[in-house]
Backbone bond lengths (Angstrom), bond angles and torsions (degrees), N, CA, C in turn:
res aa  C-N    CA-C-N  psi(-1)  N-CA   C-N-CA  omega(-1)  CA-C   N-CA-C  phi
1 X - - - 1.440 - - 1.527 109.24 -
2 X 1.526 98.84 177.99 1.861 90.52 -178.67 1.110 101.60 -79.18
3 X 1.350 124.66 151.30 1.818 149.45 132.32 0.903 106.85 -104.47
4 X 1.752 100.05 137.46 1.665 110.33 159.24 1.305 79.89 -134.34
5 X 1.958 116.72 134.40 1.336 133.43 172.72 1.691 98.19 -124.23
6 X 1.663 95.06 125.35 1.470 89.63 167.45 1.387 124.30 -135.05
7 X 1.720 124.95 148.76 0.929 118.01 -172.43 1.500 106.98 -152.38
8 X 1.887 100.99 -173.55 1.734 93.40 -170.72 1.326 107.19 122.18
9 X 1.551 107.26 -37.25 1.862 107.99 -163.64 1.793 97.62 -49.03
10 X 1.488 100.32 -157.45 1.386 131.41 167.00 1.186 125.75 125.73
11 X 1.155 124.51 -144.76 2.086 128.48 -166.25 1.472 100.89 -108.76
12 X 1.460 133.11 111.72 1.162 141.76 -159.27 1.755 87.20 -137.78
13 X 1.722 92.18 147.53 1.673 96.29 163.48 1.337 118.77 -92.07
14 X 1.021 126.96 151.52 1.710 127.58 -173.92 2.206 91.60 -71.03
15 X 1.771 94.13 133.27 1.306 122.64 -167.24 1.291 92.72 100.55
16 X 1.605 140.00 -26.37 1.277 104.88 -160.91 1.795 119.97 -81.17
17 X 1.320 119.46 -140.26 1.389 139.63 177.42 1.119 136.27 -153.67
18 X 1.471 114.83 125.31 1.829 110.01 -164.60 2.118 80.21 -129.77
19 X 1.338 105.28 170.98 1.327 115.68 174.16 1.866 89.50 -145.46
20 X 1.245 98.78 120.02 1.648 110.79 170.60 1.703 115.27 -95.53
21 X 1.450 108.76 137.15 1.600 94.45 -170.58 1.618 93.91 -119.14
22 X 1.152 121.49 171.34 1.750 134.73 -142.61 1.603 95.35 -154.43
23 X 1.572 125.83 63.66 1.339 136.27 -178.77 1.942 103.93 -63.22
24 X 0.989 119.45 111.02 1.253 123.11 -173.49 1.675 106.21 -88.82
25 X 1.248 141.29 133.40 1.750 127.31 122.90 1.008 129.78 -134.38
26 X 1.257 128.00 161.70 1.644 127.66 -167.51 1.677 104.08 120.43
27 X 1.547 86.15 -18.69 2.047 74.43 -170.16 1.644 93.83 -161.79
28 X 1.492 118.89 165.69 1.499 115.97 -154.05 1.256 80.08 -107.80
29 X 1.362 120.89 140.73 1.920 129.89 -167.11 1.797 104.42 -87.03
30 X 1.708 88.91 -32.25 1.821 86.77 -172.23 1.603 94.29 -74.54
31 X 0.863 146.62 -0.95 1.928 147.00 154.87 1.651 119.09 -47.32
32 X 1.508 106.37 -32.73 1.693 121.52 -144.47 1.013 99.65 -126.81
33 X 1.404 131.50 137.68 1.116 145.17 148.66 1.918 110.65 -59.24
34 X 1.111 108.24 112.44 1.675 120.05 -165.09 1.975 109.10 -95.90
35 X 1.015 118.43 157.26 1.495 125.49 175.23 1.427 117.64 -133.85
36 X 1.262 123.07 168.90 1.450 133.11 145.33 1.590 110.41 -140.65
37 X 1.188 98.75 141.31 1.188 142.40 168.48 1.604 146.46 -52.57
38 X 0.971 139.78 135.77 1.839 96.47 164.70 1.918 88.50 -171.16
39 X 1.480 121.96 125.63 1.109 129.49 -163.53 1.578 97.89 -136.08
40 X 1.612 117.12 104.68 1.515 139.45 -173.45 1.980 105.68 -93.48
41 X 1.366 88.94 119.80 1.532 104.94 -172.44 2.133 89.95 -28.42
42 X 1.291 110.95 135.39 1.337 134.66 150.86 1.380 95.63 93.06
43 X 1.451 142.19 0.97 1.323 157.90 -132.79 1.234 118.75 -136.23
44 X 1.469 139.89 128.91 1.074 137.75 -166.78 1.759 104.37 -78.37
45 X 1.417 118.24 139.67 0.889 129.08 155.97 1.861 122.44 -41.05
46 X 1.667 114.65 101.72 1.222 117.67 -166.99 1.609 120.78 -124.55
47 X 1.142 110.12 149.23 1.736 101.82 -157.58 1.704 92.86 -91.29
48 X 1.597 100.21 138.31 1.383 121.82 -178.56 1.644 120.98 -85.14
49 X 1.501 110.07 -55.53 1.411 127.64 -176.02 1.896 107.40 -170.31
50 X 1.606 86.05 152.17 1.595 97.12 -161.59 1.404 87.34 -134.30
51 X 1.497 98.18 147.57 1.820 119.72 159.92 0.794 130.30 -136.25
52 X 1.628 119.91 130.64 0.964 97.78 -165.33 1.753 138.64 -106.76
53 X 1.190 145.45 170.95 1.381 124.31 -153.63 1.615 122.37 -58.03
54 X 1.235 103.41 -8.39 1.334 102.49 170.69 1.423 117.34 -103.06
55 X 1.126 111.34 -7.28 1.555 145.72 170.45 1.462 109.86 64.59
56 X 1.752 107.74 36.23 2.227 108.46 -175.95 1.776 81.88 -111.18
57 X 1.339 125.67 1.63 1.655 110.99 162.63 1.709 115.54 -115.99
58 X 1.146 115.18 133.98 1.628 108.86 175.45 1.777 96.01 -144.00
59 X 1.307 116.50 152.17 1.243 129.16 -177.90 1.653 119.81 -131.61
60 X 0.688 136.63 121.59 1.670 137.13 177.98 1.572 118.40 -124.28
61 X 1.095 85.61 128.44 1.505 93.08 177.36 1.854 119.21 -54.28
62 X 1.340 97.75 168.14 2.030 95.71 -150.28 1.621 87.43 -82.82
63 X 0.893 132.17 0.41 2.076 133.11 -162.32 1.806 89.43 -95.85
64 X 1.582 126.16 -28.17 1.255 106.61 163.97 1.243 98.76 -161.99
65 X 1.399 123.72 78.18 1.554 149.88 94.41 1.308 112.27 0.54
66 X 1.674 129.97 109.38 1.396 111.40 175.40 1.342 121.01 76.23
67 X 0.990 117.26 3.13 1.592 116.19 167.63 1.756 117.31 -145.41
68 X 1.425 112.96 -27.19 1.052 90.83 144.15 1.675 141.53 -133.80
69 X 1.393 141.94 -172.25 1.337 135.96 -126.96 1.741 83.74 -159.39
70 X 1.777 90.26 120.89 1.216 82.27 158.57 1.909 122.14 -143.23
71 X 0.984 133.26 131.64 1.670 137.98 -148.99 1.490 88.31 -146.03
72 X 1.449 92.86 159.54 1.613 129.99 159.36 1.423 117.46 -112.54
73 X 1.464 110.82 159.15 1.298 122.33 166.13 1.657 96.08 -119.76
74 X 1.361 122.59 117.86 1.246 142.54 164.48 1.836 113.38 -42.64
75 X 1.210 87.56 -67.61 1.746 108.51 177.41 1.423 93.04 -44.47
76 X 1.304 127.51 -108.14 1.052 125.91 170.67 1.592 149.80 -31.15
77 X 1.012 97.28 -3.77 1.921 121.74 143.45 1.644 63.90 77.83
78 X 1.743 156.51 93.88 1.177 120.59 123.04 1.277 81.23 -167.05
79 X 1.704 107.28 163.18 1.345 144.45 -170.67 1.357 112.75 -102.40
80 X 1.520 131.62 136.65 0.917 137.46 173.64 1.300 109.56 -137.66
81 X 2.184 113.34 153.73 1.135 140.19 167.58 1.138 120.29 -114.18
82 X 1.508 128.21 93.44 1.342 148.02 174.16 1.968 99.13 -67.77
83 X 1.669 107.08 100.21 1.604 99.18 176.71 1.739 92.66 -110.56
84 X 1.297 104.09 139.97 1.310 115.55 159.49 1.448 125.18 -119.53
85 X 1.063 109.11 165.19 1.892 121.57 166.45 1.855 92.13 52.56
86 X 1.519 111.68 65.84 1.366 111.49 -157.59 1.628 102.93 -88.80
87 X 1.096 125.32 168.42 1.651 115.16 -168.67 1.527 95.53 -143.53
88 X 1.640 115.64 151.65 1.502 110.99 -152.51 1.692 94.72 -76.74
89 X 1.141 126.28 -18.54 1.866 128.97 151.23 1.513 116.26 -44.60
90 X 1.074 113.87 5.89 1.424 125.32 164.98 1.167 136.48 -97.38
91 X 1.664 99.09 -14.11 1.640 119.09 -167.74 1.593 97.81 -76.54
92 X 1.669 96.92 149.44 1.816 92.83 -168.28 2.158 99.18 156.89
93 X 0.906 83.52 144.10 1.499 90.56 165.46 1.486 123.58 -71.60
94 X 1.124 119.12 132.30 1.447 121.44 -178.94 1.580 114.56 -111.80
95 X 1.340 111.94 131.24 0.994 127.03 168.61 1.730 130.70 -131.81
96 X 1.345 91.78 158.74 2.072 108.53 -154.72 1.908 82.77 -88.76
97 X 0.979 105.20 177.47 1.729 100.24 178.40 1.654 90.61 -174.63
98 X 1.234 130.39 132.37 1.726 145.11 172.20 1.838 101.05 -128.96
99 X 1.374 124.81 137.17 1.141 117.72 148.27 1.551 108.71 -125.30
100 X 1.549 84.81 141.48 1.733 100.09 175.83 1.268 111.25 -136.88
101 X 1.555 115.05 130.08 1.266 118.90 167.86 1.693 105.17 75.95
102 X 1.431 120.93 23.93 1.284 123.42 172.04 1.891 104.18 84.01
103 X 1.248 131.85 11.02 1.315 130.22 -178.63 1.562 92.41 -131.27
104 X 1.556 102.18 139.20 0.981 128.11 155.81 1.420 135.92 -80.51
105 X 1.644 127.46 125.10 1.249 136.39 -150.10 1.500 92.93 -119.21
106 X 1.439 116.37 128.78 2.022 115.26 170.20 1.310 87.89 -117.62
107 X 1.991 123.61 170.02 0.858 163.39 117.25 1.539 120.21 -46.28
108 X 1.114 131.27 153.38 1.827 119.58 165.31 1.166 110.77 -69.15
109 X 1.010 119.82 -20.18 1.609 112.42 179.78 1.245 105.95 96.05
110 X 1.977 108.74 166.46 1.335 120.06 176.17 1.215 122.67 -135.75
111 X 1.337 120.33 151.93 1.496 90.74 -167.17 1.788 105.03 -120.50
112 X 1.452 89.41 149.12 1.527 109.22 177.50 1.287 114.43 -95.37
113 X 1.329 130.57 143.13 1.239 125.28 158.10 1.489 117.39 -140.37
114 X 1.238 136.20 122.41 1.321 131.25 176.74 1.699 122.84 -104.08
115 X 1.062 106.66 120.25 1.721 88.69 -162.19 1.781 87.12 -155.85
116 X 1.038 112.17 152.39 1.850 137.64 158.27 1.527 100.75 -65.41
């Protein structure tokens, strides 16, 4: 069945850098157009960055434009989000996201936190 396992989060200082990885199985990732996620206590769940299955399109939302990066490793069936120069407006749960066949697949998520 599908899995999406994700990990990486944790307690970062604002400027710093975490890279979250999005371990996929059940389904081959370089197939799918892939997402992340990120849902801030009281806050609607909002899409971060997209790739796409051939992975020469990716899109990110304008709140981090330029800071963060998001790629797959094929071989390793999983997706990753390289965030940098992170700002405590960043803090939030992260989540991996695949749709197949018109249904949407989540991960539990990970959590970020940026704080002094």
């Amino acid at each position: 069945q599908v899995q999406l396992v994700e990990s990486g989060g944790g307690l970062v200082q604002p400027g710093g850098s975490l890279r979250l990885s999005c371990a996929a199985s059940g389904f081959t990732v370089s197939n799918y157009a892939m997402s992340w996620y990120r849902q801030a206590p009281g806050k609607e769940r909002e899409l971060v960055a997209f790739i796409s299955s051939t992975g020469g399109s990716t899109m990110y939302a304008d709140s981090v434009k330029g800071r963060f990066t998001i790629s797959r490793d094929n071989a390793k069936n999983t997706v990753y989000l390289q965030m940098n120069s992170l700002k405590p407006e960043d803090t939030a749960m992260f989540y991996c996201n695949v749709r197949i066949l018109q249904r949407a697949f989540w991960g539990q998520g990970t959590q970020v936190t940026v704080s002094s």
